[in-house]
C-alpha positions as CSV (number, residue, x, y, z in Angstrom):
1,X,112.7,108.8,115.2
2,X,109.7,109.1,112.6
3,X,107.3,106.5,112.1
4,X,106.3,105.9,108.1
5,X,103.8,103.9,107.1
6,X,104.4,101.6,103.5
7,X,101.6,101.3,101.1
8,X,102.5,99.1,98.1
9,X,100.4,99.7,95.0
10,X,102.6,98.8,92.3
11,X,100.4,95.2,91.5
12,X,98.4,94.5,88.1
13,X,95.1,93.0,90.0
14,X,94.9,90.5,87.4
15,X,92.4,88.3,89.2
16,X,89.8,91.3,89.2
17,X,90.7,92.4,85.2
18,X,89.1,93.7,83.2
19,X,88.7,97.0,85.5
20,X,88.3,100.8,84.4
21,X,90.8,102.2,87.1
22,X,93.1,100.8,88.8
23,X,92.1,98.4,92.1
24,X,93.9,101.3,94.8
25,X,91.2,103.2,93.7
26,X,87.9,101.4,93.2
27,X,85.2,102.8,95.3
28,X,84.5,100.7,98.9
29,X,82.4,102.6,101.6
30,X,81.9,105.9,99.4
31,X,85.7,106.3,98.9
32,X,88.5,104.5,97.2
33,X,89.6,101.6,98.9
34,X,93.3,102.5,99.6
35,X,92.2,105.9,101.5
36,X,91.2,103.0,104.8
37,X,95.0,102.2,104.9
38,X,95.6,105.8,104.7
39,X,93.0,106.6,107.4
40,X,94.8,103.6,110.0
41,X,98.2,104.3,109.3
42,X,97.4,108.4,110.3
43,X,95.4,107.0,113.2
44,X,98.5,105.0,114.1
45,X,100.7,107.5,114.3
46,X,102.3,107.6,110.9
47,X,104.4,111.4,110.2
48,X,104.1,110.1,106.5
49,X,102.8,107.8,104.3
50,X,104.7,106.7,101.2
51,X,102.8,104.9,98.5
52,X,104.6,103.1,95.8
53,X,103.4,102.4,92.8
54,X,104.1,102.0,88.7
55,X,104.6,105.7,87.0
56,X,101.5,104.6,84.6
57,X,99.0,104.1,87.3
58,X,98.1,108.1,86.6
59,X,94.9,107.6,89.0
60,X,96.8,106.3,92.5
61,X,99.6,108.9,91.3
62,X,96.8,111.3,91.7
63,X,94.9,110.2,94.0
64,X,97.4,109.6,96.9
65,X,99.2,113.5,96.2
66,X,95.6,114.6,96.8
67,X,95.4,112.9,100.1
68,X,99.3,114.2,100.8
69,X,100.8,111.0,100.4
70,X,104.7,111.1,99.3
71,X,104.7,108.5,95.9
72,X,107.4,106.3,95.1
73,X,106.9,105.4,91.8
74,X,109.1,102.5,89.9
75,X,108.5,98.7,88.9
76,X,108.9,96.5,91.9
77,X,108.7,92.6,90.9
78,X,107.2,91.7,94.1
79,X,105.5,93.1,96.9
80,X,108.6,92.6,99.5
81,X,111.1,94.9,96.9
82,X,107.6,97.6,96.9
83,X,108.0,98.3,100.6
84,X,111.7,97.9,100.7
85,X,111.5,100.6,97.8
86,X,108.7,102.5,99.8
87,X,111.8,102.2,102.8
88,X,115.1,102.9,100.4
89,X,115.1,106.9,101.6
90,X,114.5,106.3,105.3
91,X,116.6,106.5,108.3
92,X,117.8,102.9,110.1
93,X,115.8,103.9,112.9
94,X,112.5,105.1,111.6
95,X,109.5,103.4,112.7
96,X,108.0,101.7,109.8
97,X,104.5,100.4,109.8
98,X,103.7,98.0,106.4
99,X,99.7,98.1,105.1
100,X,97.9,97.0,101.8
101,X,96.1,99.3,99.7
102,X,93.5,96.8,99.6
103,X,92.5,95.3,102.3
104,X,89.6,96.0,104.5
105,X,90.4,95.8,108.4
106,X,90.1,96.9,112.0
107,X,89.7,98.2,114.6
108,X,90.9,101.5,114.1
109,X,93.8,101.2,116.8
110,X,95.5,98.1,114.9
111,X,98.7,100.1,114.6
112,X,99.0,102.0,117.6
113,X,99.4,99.1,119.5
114,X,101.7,97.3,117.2
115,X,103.9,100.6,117.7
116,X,103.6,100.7,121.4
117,X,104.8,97.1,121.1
118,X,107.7,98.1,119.6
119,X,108.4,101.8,121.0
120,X,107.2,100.9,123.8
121,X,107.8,97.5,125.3
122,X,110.6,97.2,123.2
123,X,110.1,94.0,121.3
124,X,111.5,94.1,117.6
125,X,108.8,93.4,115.4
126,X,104.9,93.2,116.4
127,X,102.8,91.9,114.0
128,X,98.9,92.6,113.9
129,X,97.2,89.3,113.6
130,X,94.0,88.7,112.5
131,X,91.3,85.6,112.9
132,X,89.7,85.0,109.5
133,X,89.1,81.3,107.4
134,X,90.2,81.8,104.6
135,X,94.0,80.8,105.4
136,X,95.2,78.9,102.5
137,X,95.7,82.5,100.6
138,X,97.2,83.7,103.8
139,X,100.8,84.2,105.8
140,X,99.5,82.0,108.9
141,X,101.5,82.5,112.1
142,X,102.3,79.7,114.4
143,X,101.7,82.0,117.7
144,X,103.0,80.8,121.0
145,X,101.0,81.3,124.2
146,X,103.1,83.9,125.9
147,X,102.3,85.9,122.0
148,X,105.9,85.4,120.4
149,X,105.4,83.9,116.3
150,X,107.4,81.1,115.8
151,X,107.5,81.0,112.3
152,X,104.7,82.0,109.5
153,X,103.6,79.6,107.2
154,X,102.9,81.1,103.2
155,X,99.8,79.8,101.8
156,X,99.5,76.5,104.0
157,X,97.7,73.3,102.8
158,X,97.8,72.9,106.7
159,X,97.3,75.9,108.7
160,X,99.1,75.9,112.1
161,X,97.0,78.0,113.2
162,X,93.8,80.6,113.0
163,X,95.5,83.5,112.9
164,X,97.4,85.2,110.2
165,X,99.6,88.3,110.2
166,X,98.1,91.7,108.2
167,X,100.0,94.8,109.4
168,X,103.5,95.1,110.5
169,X,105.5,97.3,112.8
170,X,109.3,98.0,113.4
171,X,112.5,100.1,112.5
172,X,113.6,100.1,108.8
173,X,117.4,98.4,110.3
174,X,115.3,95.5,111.2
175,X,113.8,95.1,107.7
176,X,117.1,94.7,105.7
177,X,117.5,92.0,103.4
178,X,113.5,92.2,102.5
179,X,114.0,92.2,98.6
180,X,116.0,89.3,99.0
181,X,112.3,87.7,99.7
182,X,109.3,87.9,96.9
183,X,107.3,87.3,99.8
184,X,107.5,89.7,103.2
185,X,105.7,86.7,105.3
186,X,109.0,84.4,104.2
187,X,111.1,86.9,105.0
188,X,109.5,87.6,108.7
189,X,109.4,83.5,109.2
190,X,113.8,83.8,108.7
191,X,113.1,86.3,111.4
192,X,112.0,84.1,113.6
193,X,113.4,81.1,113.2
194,X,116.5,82.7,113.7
195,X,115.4,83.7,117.9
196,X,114.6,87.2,116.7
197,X,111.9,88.7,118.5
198,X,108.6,88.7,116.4
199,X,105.4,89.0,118.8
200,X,101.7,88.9,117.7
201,X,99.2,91.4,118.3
202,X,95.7,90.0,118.1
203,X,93.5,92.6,116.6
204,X,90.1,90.9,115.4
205,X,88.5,88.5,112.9
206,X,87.1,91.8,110.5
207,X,89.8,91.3,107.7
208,X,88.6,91.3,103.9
209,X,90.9,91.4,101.3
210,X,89.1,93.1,98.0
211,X,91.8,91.5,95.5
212,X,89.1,88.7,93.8
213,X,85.7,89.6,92.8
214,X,83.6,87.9,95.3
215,X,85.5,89.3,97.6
216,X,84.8,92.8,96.1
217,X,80.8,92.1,95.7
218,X,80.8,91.3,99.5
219,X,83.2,94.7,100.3
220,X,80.0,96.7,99.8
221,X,78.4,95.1,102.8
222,X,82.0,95.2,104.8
223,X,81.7,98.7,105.8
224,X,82.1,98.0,109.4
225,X,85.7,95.8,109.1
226,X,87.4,99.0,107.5
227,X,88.6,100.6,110.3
């Protein structure tokens, strides 16, 4: 069994346009922004890390072959058919752990222990959550106390809760049926509301995601949530 971390970077960042590189590789803490995914799926665990993005975006093509990255390139119509494309050449029971390119987070640990809730403990999927308020752009979980998620809720108008998932751990069997999703938060709610056995990982309240531009003027003061 190999664990594989999934980094999709196949989007058009049109809520930051117009930019002169693409948004995997626009400099946050003295390095492009996807290398902190890089850096906390390595410190994870990850064998490999597979990036998949669009054959035109020349500067993540480049970029992630210079950190040693294996690319996937094609045109995925949604984020859930990127890491089921990222998955497509994997065994059933490879460890898979699912990051974003562009998203600031920690602690640096995150997905080590969502593994060892999974290789480990032996639960099916563990989920990294993470505290943060700004939940109405968010996959919110509704967590039970004994840690097992009930269901996750896509972009609430009511939040169930304060938490909301941001990395994801478990074999690539378990995943089938995610391009059948746009979203991979919809697709891990069936998961759960059909008795599988999702559990939450509480991790911290430093989450930033970089994908509008205030959130990108603050990511040069976020240096401590990358992990």
């Amino acid at each position: 069994m190999r664990i594989v971390g999934i980094v999709p970077a196949a989007g058009y960042a049109t809520r930051l346009q117009p930019l002169d590189c693409s948004k995997e590789v626009l400099p946050v803490g003295g390095r492009p922004v996807m290398d902190h995914a890089v850096e906390r799926l390595r410190a994870g665990g990850a064998d490999e890390v597979v990036l998949v993005t669009r054959p035109e975006k020349d500067d993540v093509v480049a970029h992630a072959r210079e950190l040693g990255l294996s690319v996937v390139l094609g045109h995925p119509p949604d984020v859930a058919h990127s890491f089921a494309l990222g998955m497509a050449a994997l065994a059933p029971d490879d460890l898979v752990l699912l990051d974003w390119p562009d998203i600031l987070w920690g602690p640096p640990d995150g997905h080590a222990r969502t593994v060892a809730a999974v290789r480990d403990e032996g639960h099916e999927v563990a989920l990294g959550l993470f505290r943060t308020p700004d939940l109405t752009r968010s996959d919110v979980v509704e967590l039970a106390p004994d840690g097992r998620i009930l269901g996750i809720q896509v972009k609430p108008a009511e939040p169930p809760s304060e938490w909301i998932w941001g990395c994801a751990c478990a074999r690539v069997e378990t995943f089938a049926g995610l391009a059948g999703q746009e979203w991979p938060g919809r697709f891990l709610d069936g998961l759960c509301r059909a008795g599988r056995d999702v559990v939450g990982i509480p991790l911290s309240s430093d989450w930033l995601d970089i994908g509008t531009p205030e959130s990108l003027a603050r990511a040069t003061g976020a240096d401590a949530t990358s992990g």
